[in-house]
MILO-280324 format. One record per residue (C-alpha): residue in one letter; x, y, z; residue number from 1. Coordinates in steps of 0.5 Angstrom, whole numbers, plus 500, padded with zeros to 3 digits. Each point is the difference from the previous one (the first is absolute). Example, Ala and Ser with C-alpha at 12.3 -4.5 7.8 and 13.67 -1.06 7.14 Angstrom:
2
  type    x    y    z  seq
     A  525  491  516    1
     S  502  507  498    2
***
This chain:
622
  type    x    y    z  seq
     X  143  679  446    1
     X  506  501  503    2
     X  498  498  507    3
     X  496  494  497    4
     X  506  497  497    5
     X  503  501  506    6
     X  495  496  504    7
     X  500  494  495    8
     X  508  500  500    9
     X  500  500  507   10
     X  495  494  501   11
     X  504  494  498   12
     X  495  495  503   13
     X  493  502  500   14
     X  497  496  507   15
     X  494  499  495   16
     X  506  494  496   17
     X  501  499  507   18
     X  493  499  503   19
     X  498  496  493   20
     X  506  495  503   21
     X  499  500  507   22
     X  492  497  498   23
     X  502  496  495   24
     X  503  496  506   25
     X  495  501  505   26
     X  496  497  496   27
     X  503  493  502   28
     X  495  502  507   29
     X  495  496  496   30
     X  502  494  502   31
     X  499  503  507   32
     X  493  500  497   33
     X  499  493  496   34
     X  503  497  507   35
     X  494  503  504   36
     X  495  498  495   37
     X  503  492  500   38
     X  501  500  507   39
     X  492  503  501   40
     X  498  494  495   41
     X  504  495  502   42
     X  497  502  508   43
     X  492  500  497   44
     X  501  493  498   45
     X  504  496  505   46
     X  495  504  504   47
     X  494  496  497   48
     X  504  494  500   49
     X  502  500  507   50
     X  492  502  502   51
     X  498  493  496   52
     X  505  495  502   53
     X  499  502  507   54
     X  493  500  500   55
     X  501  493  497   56
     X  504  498  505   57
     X  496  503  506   58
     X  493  496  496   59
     X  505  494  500   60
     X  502  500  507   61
     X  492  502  502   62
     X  498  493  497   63
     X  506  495  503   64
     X  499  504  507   65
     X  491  499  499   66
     X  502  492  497   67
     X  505  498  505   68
     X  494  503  506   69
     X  494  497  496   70
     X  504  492  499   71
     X  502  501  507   72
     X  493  502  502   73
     X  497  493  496   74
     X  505  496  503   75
     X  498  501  506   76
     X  493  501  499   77
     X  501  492  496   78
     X  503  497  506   79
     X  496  503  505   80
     X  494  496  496   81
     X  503  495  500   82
     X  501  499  508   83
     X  493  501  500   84
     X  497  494  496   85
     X  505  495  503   86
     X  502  501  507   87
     X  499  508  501   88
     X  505  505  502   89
     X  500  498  508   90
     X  502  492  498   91
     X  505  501  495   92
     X  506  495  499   93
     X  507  504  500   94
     X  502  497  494   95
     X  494  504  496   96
     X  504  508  503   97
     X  506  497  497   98
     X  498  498  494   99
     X  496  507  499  100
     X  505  503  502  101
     X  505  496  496  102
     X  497  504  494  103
     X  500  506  502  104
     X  506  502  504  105
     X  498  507  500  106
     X  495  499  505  107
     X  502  501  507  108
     X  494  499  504  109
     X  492  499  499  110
     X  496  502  506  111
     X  492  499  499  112
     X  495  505  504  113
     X  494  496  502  114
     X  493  504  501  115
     X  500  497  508  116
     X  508  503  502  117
     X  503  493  499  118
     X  507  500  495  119
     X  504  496  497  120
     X  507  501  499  121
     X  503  496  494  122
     X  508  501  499  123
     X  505  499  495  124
     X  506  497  504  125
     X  504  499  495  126
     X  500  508  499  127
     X  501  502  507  128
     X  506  496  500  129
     X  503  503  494  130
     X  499  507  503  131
     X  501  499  507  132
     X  494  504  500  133
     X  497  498  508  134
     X  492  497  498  135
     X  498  502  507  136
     X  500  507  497  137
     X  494  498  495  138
     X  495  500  505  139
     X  503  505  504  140
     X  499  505  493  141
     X  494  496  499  142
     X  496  501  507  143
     X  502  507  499  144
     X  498  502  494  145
     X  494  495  500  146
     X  495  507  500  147
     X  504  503  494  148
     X  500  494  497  149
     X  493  498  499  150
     X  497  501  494  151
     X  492  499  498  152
     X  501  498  493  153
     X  503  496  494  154
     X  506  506  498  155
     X  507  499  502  156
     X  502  504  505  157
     X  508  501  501  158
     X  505  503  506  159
     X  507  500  501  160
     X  501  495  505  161
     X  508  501  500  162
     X  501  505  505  163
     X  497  496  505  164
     X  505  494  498  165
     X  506  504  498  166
     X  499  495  493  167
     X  496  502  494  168
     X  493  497  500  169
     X  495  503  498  170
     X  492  498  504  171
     X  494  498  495  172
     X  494  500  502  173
     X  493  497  497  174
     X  494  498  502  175
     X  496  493  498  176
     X  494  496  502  177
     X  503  494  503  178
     X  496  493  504  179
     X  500  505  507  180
     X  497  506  496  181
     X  503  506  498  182
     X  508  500  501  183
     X  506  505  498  184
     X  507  497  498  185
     X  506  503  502  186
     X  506  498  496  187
     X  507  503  501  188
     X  504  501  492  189
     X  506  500  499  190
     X  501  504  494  191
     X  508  498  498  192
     X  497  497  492  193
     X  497  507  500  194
     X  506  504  503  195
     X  504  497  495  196
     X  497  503  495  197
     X  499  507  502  198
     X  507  501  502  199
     X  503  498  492  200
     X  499  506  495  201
     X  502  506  499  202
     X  492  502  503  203
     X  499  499  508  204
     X  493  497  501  205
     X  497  499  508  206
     X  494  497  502  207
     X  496  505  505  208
     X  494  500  504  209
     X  494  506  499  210
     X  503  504  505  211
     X  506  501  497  212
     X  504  493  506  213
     X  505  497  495  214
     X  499  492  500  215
     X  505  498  495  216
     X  506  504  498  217
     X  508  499  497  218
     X  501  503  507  219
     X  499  495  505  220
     X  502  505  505  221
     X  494  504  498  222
     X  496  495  500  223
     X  502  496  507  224
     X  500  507  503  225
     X  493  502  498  226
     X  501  505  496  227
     X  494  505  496  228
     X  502  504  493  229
     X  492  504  501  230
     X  504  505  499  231
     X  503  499  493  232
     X  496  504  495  233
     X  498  494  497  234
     X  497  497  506  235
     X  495  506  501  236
     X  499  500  492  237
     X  498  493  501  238
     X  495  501  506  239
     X  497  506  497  240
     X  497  497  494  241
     X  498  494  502  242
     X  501  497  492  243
     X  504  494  500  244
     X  506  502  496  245
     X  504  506  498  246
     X  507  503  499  247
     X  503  506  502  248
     X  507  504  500  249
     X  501  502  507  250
     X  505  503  505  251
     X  502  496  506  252
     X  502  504  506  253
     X  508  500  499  254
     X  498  503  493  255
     X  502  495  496  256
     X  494  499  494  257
     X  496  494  498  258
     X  496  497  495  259
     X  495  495  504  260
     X  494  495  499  261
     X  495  497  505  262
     X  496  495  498  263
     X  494  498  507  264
     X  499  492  500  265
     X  493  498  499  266
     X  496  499  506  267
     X  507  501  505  268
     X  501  506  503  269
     X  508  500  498  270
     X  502  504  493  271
     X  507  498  496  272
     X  504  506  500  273
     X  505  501  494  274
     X  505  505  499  275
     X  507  502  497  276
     X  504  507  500  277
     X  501  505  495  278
     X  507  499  500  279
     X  500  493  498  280
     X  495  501  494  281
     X  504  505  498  282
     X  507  499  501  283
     X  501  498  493  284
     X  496  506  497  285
     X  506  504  505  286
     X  506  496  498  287
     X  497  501  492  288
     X  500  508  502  289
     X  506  500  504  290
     X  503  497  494  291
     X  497  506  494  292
     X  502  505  506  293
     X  507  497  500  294
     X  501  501  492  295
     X  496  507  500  296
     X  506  502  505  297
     X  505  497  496  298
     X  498  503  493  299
     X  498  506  504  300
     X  508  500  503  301
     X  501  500  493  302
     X  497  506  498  303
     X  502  504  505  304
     X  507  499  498  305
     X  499  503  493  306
     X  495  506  503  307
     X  505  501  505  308
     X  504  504  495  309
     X  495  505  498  310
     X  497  501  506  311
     X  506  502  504  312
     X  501  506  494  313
     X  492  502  504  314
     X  500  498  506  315
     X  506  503  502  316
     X  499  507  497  317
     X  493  500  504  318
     X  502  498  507  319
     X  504  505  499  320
     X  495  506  497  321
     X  495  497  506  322
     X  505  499  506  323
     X  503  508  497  324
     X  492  503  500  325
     X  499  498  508  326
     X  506  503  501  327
     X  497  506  497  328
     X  495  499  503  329
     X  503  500  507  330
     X  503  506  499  331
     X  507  497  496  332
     X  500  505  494  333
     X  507  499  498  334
     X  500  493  498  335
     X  506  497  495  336
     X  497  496  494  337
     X  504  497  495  338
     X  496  498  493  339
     X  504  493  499  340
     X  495  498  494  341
     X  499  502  493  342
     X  492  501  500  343
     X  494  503  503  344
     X  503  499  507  345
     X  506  503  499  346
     X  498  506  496  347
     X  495  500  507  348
     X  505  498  505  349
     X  504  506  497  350
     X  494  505  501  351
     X  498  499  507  352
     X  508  501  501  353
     X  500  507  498  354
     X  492  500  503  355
     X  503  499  506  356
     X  506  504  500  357
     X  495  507  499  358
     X  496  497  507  359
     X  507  500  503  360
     X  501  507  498  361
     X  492  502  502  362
     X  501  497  507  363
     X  506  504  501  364
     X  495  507  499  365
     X  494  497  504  366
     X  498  497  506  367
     X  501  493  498  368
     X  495  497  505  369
     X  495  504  497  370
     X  501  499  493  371
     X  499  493  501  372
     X  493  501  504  373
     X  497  505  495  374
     X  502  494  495  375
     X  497  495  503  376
     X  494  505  501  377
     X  501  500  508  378
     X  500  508  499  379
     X  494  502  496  380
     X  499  508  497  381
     X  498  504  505  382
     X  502  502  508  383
     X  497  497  507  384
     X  501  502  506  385
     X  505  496  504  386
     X  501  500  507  387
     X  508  501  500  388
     X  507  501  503  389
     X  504  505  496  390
     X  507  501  500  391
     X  505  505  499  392
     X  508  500  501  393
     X  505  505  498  394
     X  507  501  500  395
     X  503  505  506  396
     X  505  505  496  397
     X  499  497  494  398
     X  501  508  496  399
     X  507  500  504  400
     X  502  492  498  401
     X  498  502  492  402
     X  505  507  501  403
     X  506  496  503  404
     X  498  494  494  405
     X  501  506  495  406
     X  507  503  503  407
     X  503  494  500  408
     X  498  496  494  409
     X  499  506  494  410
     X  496  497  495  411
     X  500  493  503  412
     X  495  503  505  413
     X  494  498  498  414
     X  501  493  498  415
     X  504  499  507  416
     X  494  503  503  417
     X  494  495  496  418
     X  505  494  502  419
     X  500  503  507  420
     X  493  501  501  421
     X  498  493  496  422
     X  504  496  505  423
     X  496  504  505  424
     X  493  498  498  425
     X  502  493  496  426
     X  500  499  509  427
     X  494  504  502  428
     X  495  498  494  429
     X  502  493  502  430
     X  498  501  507  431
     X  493  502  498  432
     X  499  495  495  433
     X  501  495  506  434
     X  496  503  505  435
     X  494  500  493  436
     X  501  507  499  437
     X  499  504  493  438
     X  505  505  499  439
     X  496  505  496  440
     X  506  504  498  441
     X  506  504  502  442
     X  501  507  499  443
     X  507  502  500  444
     X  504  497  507  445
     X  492  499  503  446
     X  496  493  500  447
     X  492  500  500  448
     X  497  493  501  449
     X  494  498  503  450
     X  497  494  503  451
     X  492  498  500  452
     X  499  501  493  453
     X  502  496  493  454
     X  500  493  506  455
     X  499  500  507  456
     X  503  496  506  457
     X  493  499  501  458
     X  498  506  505  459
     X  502  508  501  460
     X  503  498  506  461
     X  505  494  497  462
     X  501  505  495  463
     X  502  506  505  464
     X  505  494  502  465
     X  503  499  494  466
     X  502  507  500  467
     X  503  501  506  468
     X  504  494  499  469
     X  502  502  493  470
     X  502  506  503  471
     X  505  498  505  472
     X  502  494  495  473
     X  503  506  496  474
     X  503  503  507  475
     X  504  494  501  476
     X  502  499  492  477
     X  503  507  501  478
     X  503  498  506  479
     X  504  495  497  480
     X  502  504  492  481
     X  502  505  505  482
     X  504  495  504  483
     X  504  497  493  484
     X  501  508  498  485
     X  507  502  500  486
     X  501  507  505  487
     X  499  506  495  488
     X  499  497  494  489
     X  497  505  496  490
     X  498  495  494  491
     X  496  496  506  492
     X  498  505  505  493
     X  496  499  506  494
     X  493  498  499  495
     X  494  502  506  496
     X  493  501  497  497
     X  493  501  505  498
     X  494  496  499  499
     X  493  505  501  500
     X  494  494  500  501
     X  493  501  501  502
     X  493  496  499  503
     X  493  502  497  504
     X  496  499  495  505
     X  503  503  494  506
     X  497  499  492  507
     X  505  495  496  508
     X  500  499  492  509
     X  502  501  493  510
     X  501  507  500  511
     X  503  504  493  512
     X  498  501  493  513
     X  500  494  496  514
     X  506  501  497  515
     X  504  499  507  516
     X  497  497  507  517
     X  502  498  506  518
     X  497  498  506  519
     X  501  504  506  520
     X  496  502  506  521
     X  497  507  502  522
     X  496  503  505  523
     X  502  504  506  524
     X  503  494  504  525
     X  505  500  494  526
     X  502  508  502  527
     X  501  498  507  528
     X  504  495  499  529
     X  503  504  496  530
     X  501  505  505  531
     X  501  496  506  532
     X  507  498  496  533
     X  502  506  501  534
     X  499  501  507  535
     X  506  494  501  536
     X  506  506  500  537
     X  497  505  504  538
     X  498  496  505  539
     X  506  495  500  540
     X  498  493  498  541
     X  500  496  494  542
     X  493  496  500  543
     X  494  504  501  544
     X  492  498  501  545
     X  494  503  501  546
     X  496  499  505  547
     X  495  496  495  548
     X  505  496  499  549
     X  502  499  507  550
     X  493  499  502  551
     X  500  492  495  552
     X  508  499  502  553
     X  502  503  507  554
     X  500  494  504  555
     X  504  496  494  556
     X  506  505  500  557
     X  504  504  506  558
     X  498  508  498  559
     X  501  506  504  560
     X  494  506  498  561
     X  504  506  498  562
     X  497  507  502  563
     X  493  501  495  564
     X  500  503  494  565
     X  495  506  497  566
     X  499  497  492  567
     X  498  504  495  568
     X  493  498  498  569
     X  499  497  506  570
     X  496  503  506  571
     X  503  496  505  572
     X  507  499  502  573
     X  503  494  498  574
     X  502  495  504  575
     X  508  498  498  576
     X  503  494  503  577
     X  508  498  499  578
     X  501  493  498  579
     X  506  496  504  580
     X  500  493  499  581
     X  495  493  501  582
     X  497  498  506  583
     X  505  495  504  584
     X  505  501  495  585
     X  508  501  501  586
     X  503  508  498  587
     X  497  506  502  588
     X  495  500  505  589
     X  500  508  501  590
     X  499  506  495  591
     X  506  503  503  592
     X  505  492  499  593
     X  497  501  493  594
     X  503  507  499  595
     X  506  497  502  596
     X  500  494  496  597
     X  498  503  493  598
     X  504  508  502  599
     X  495  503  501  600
     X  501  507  503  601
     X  494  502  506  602
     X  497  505  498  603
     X  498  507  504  604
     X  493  500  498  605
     X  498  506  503  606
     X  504  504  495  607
     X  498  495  494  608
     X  497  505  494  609
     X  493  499  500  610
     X  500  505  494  611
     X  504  495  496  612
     X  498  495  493  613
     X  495  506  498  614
     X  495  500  508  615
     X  498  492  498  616
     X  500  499  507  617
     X  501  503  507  618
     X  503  496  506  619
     X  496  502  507  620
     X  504  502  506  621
     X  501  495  506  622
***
């Protein structure tokens, strides 16, 4: 009852009282909803109003344009009668063309195809002088498109006739049953009336031939340079039904979207094409949005003002909870987290803090790379065999340095020792870990790692280079501690290690009892590694490899085979190389420079005690 009271006294606001706010406030996002639902509907019934105004307009401008071609076509049909009963067409009086085209200043020029090749040409003066359209040209025009102009029946035939008189008129086409036989009319149209009422509205209407050649549009550009629009969907639409009239939304190559109507003129081979875009029909239905948007987003401002107070006492505490999990989860365990709420969060907040705090105190007892690995469920249960590089290091004289730390400093000796040591290894652990190395443990003043096995640099031989560079990392550390040390100093001694590195295949895994495990490696390139660490003294180097290492990294470093040891366990002497320094690399090129740089001194190996660390290895006469 105790800890309940103490829960609900510490929980001063609940983040249920807070989420029943907060979503009483967003709730005013339903305006966000009702603006989409009016836009929707709105859209839908400009849609269909835009749909029935423009096919109107399209029927509408079909009418005129198949009025204006039928009126023109019985006017001249009327007065070609008329030429025939009195005086004929060849004995005209001149006065009779200026009259006719006095009432029909559209026409520009009649030519009369007679059956027997003759033609007879009939102009309107007036016309060409007010256009400074050449009349020459119409018989030039008429001479070279006589074939394609001809035509066997009562159907209105129409061509765009601008290009060749760089002025908009359009040539109409039909036969008639004259005095002389069977005769085809020619009439050059100019459409200027029909234009101006294509080119008002917010619809675009334009007259084109069946085969896509525009005859009259807005653009006069288009029409005197003999444009075709065959590729407008609409276009295609048209020529592939075959019905007289439809409407379309379509989209044109530039991308912008169109609704569009056709309407074919009976009996012509032309049809009046209609469009208007999308944006103009549905300008208003985007302003009217653009308007509910602008006062959703202001009420929205507004709330945010009041929900910013209360999300803060959230939002703050779960940033902080997340970005402090992904530390962990990096390998950051100790992580400083303050509660600065009164409520779930806080209590929540407070707990991970002293959570992370015990990681911290864990990662300093384990292998940190590990545990995050075995977490993650990189590391199963179980060992694998694991083509590895293991590494040994060991500190020269160390039984000797804890005496004099024990003569010099009583009972202090021990912590001076730890802080001693740890300066040591807090250098050679950070060696390793660059070059993606696992330091398994540290027994005594002695360093165990291994390469190949938790991750791999992608190979054994990789790793093998890895091992070895982190080996002569940690010599040039060592050459730079000693550098700072005072001469003498029985708190800071000189530190020399040797390095013993060997490769094989090894068994790597979670090895203990379910109380306590670790994850180490084991097998018998562990124990020559091992004892090829101990080689180092005798034989007067301070990196040693075995040959099975060499074999993967010798052309990437300087080395210098040492005498072959007999290994107990093994039937053949083991080949042991000394290594001096990376290829192509300033320091030591010799084992005997190294020597001298590192004080060293050049052993007698005749007179080494082969009997010595218990038979484990015996080294063969030259």
């Amino acid at each position: 009852m105790a800890k309940e009271n103490l829960y609900k006294t510490r929980i001063l606001f609940p983040i249920g009282a807070k989420l029943v706010v907060i979503i009483s406030i967003i709730l005013l996002l339903s305006l966000g909803a009702v603006t989409i639902l009016v836009s929707v509907l709105s859209t839908q019934d400009v849609q269909r109003t835009a749909e029935d105004n423009n096919f109107t307009v399209n029927r509408r401008a079909g009418s005129q344009t198949e009025s204006s071609f039928k009126s023109a076509q019985a006017a001249v049909l009327l007065y070609l009668e008329m030429l025939d009963r009195n005086v004929g067409i060849s004995d005209r009086d001149p006065r009779l063309d200026s009259y006719f085209f006095s009432h029909n200043q559209d026409l520009a020029a009649l030519v009369v195809f007679a059956e027997t090749g003759e033609r007879t040409f009939i102009y309107n003066e007036q016309f060409f002088l007010s256009t400074d359209v050449d009349p020459a040209l119409v018989d030039a025009y008429f001479t070279a498109h006589a074939g394609v102009l001809g035509s066997s029946g009562s159907d209105i035939r129409l061509f765009n006739a601008s290009p060749n008189f760089q002025f908009p008129l359009t040539a109409m086409v039909f036969a008639r049953q004259g005095p002389r036989g069977k005769e085809t009319t020619a009439v050059l149209f100019a459409l200027e009336e029909l234009s101006e009422t294509f080119g008002t509205g917010a619809n675009t209407s334009f007259l084109i031939d069946l085969e896509g050649g525009v005859l009259l549009h807005p653009d006069n550009d288009l029409v005197v340079g003999g444009g075709n629009v065959s590729a407008l969907p609409i276009v295609s639409v048209m020529q592939q039904e075959g019905d007289n009239n439809r409407q379309i939304s379509f989209a044109a190559a530039d991308g912008v979207k169109y609704f569009g109507a056709y309407y074919r003129l009976p009996l012509m081979n032309a049809a009046v094409i209609t469009t208007i875009p999308h944006g103009v029909v549905f300008e208003a239905v985007q302003s009217i949005t653009r308007q509910n948007i602008f006062l959703t987003v202001g009420v929205l401002l507004i709330a945010v003002l009041f929900i910013w107070f209360f999300s803060k006492t959230i939002s703050s505490p779960v940033q902080a909870l997340t970005g402090a999990a992904l530390q962990i989860e990096q390998g950051e365990f100790e992580i400083a987290l303050t509660p600065k709420t009164h409520d779930e969060l806080g209590l929540l907040t407070e707990s991970f803090g002293k959570m992370s705090t015990a990681l911290g105190i864990f990662g300093r007892f384990t292998n940190r790379d590990i545990a995050l690995r075995a977490m993650r469920g990189d590391i199963k249960p179980g060992g694998l065999p694991k083509h590895a590089t293991v590494f040994f290091s060991d500190i020269r004289g160390f039984t000797e340095k804890s005496e004099n730390f024990t003569k010099t400093f009583g009972e202090d000796a021990s912590n001076r020792i730890v802080m001693w040591l740890n300066a040591y290894f807090t250098r050679m652990v950070d060696c390793v870990e660059k070059t993606g190395g696992v330091v398994d443990k540290f027994i005594g003043d002695a360093v165990m790692a291994h390469w190949g096995t938790a991750f791999t640099a992608g190979s054994p031989e990789k790793d093998a280079l890895n091992c070895v560079t982190a080996a002569l990392m940690m010599r040039s550390a060592l050459i730079e501690i000693n550098a700072q040390r005072t001469k003498n100093d029985p708190g800071n001694p000189e530190i020399r290690i040797g390095c013993g590195i060997n490769t094989g295949i090894v068994t790597a895994g979670q090895i203990g009892s379910e109380q306590r495990m670790e994850y180490t490696v084991i097998g018998d390139p562990v124990n020559l590694a091992s004892r090829t660490e101990a080689l180092n003294k005798p034989l007067g180097t301070d990196i040693l490899i075995t040959e099975d290492t060499w074999n993967l990294v010798g052309d990437s470093f300087i080395t210098e085979e040492m005498p072959p040891v007999s290994v107990k366990g093994k039937e053949k002497p083991v080949r042991m190389f000394a290594v001096i320094n990376l290829r192509d690399a300033a320091g030591p090129q010799t084992l005997s420079e190294l020597r001298d740089l590192l004080g060293i001194p050049t052993p007698d190996i005749s007179k080494v005690d082969t009997d010595a660390e218990e038979k484990k290895y015996k080294i063969q006469g030259n």
